[in-house]
N, C-alpha and C positions, 0 to 999 in steps of 0.2 A: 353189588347193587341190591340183591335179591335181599342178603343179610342187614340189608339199612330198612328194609319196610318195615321186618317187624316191630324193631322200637321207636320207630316213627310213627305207627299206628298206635302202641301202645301208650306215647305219649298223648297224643291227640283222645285218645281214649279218656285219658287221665283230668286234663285239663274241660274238656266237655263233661265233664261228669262232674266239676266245681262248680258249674254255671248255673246247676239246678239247684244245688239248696241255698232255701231261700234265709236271708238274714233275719233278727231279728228285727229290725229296723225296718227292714219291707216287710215283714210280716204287721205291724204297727202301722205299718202304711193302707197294708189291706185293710185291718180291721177299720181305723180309721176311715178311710174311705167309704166303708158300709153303711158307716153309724152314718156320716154325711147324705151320703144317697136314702140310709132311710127316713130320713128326719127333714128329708125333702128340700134342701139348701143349695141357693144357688147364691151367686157374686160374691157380693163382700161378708156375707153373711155364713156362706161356706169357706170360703178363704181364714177366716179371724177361726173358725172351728177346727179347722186343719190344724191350724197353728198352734191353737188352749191343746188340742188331741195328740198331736204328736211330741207336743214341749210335756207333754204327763208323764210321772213319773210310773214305771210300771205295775200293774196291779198285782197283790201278793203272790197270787198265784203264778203269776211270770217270774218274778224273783228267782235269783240263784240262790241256791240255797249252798251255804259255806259248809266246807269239807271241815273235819274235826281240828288239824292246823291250823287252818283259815282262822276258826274260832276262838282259836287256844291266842293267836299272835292277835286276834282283834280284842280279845279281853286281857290279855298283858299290856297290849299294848295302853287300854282308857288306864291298867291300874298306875301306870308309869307318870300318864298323862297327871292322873291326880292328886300322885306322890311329887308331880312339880321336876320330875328329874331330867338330865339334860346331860350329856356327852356322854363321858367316860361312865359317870352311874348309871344313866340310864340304858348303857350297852351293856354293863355288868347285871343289870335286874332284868332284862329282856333276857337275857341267855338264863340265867338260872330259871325265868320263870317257862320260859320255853321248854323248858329240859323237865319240868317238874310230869 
């Protein structure tokens, strides 16, 4: 019995320790929220603001910024797009241009 607490606490450890960070999305929530309260909004008039605030697209600075592969397969990928190719060539141009 003695040797089941420790990973039973460990676990419980584990799982309360994900509860705290916060998402992006609640954090989007805070912000949002703020702008509301400061701009002094109530009823349908904060409700329609919540709504335009949180449907925004995130500002640059929040933006994830793409890893060097990210990049490489996001620009092979438009070149693919606007050489028109499709199946078998465009698996064939992807890989070579991946590899470059």
């Amino acid at each position: 019995m003695k040797m089941l607490r420790i990973p039973l606490l460990m676990m419980g450890l584990l799982l309360c320790s994900q509860g705290f960070a916060a998402t992006a999305q609640q954090n989007k929530m805070t912000t949002c929220n703020a702008d509301a309260t400061t701009k002094a909004l109530k009823g349908d008039e904060r409700k329609a603001f919540m709504s335009t605030c949180l449907k925004a697209a995130p500002a640059a600075n929040d933006a994830k910024t793409l890893t060097p592969q990210q990049q490489k397969m996001k620009d092979c990928n438009a070149d693919a797009k606007t050489k028109a190719l499709t199946g078998d060539a465009r698996k064939t141009f992807m890989s070579t241009c991946l590899k470059k």
